[in-house]
VEXDREN-253124 format. One record per residue (C-alpha): z, y, x. Coordinates in steps of 0.02 Angstrom, whole numbers, padded with zeros to 5 digits, always signed. Each point is the difference from the previous one (the first is absolute). Layout:
// VEXDREN-253124
ZYX
...
END
This chain:
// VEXDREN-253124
-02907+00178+00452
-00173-00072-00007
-00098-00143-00072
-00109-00071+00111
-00082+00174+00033
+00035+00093-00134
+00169+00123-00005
+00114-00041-00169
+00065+00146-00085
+00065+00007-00163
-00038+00107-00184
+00152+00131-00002
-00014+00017-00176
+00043-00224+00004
+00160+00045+00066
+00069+00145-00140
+00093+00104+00088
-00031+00182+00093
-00072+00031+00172
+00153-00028+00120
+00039-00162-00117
-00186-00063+00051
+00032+00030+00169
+00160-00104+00012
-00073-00143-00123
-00145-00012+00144
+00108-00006+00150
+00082-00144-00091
-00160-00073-00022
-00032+00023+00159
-00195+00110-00049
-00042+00179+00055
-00160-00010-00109
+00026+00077-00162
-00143+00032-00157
+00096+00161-00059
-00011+00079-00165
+00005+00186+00015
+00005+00064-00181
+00191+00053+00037
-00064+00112+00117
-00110+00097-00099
+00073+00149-00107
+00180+00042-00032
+00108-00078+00147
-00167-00028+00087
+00046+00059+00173
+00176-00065+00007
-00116-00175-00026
-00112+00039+00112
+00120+00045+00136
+00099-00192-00022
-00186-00073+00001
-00022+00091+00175
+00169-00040+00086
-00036-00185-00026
-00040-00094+00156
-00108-00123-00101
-00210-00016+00007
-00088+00028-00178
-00136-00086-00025
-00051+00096-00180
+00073+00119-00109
-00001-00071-00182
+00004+00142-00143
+00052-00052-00186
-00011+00089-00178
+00151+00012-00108
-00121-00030-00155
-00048-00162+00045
+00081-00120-00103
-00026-00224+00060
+00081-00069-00140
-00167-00088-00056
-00176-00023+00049
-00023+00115-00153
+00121+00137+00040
-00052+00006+00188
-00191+00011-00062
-00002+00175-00058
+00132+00051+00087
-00015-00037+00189
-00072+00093+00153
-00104+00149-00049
-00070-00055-00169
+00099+00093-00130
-00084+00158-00021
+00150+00102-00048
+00077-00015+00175
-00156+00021+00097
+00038+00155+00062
+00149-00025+00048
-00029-00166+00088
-00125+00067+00108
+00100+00144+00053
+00147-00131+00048
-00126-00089+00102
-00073+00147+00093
+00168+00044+00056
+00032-00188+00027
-00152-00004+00129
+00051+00147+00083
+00202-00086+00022
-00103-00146+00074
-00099+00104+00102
+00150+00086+00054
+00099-00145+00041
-00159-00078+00110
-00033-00161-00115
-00161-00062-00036
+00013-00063-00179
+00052+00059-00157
-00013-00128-00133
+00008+00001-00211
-00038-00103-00128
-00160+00115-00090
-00002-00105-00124
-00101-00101-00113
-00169+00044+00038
-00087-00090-00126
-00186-00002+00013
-00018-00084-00159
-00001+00163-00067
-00114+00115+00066
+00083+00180-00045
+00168-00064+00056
-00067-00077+00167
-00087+00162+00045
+00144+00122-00025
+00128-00113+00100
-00133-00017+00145
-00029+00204-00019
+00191-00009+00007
+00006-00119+00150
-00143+00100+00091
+00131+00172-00009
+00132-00097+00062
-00097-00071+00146
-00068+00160+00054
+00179+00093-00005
+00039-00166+00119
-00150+00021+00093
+00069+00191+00024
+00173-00043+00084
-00067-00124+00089
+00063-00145-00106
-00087-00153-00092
+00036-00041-00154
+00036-00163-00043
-00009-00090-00169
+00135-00125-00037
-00089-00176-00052
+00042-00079-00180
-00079+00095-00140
-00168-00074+00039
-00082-00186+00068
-00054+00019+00185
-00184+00009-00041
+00037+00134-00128
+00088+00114+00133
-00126-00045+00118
-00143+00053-00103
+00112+00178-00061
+00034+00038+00198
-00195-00051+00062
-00073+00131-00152
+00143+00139+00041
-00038-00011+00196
+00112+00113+00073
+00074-00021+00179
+00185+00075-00055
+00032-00153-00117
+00068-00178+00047
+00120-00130-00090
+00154-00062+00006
-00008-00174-00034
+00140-00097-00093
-00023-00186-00029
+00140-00001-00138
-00102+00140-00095
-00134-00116-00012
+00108-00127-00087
+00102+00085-00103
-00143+00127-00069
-00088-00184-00021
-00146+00083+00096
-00065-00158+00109
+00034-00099+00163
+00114+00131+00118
-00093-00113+00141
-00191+00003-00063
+00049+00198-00022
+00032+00034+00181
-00165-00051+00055
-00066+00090-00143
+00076+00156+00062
+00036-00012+00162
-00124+00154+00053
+00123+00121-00084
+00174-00090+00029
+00101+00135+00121
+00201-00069-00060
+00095-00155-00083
+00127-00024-00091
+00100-00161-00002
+00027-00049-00161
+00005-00147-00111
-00025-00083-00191
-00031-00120-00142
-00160+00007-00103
+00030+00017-00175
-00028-00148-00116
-00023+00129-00153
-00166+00120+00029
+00021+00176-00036
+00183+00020+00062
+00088+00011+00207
+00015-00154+00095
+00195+00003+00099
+00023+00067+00162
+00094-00118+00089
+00072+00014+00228
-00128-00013+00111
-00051-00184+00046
+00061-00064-00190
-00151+00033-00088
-00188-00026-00025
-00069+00097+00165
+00028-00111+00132
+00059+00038+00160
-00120-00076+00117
-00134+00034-00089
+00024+00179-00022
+00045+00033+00192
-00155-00114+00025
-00126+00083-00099
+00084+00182+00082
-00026-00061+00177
-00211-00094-00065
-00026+00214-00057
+00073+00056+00160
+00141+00104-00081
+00074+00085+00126
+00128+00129-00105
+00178+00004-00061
+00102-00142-00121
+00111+00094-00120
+00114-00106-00097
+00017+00054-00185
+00140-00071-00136
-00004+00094-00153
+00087-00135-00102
+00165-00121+00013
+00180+00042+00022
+00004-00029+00185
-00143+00132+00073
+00101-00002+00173
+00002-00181+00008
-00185-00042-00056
-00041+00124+00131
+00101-00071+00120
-00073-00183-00049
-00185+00080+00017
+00032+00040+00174
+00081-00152+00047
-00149-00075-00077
-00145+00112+00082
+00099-00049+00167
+00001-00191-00009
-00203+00008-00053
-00023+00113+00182
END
């Protein structure tokens, strides 16, 4: 399926369910995109992962790679302990994402995408170890083959812009979700796509409600219900000459399947 021309896929992680159960969800859907999280096939049960992931007869458009200690249950929590800013994991993270790079490389995608993380240039020490932090991960991306690309949210549009312009580096990109904007009460998500539209490689689909109470999540709500706006988002896509992949993400309601399913219905009737 496309939208106007750009191929829908969906997250695989939106869906919660295992490799062959993202491949049936999609036929229903009617995609063969998919944004595909990859952590499952990294360590023990790895290659019996990897091996579903490669019998698929579906297109991936990125890989997506996750820590278990990251913990969203408030602005607070997800502060210090998102992406690759707690220092106790470090290590650890990077080695999952060095052999997450290589799984991409392997399986011939593109993109491998992460939240890093509050980068918070407010505060001098902590901005300089994340982007010493950022720089490793780009260059093990850079290695395989791979860009890197930072998920949108953490930080206004002008902020990112002015982290990615200092860092410079040709293996980093973002993924840019409009929701993430809203609910991280970060800014316009439209203003932000012309803000960052040098760096934008992949989309996600995804919608929300500001919050009326600063300092805590706004609601994610189905695509099209919310504060993004349609139109204008495909508009200000097609005024930057976006010419990548729309990945629909629901990480919230009781019905994933059918917000999905209304996304695409959705995405279709604005073609």
């Amino acid at each position: 399926m496309r939208c106007r021309n750009w191929p829908v896929g969906v997250c695989s992680w939106s869906l919660q369910t295992d490799i062959p159960g993202v491949a049936k969800a999609m036929k229903k859907l009617g995609l063969q995109h998919v944004h595909l999280a990859i952590a499952g096939a990294i360590g023990a049960g790895g290659k019996q992962c990897l091996d579903a992931i490669k019998a698929q007869d579906w297109t991936i458009t990125s890989t997506m790679l996750n820590f278990a200690h990251e913990d969203y249950s408030t602005l607070d929590t997800i502060k210090v302990t998102g992406g690759i800013v707690p220092d106790e994991y470090w290590q650890g993270d990077s080695d999952l994402f060095a052999q997450a790079a290589e799984i991409t490389a392997e399986l011939g995608v593109k993109y491998l995408s992460m939240h890093a993380g509050f980068i918070d240039e407010t505060d001098k020490a902590h901005a300089a170890k994340i982007t010493d932090r950022i720089r490793t991960l780009a260059d093990m991306a850079e290695e395989n083959g791979v860009i890197f690309l930072l998920e949108t949210g953490q930080e206004s549009a002008k902020e990112l812009r002015h982290f990615l312009e200092k860092l410079d580096h040709n293996s980093v990109g973002v993924n840019f979700d409009p929701a993430n904007m809203i609910l991280y009460d970060k800014g316009n998500p439209i203003k932000a796509v012309h803000t960052l539209a040098p760096w934008i490689r992949h989309i996600h689909v995804k919608d929300a409600l500001r919050t009326s109470e600063p300092g805590t999540w706004g609601a994610e709500v189905p695509w099209g219900d919310g504060q993004v706006g349609i139109a204008e988002f495909l508009a200000a896509l097609e005024e930057v000459g976006y010419d990548g992949a729309l990945a629909i993400e629901r990480e919230a309601g009781d019905d994933r399947f059918g917000d999905i399913q209304k996304a695409v219905q959705r995405l279709a009737a604005a073609s």
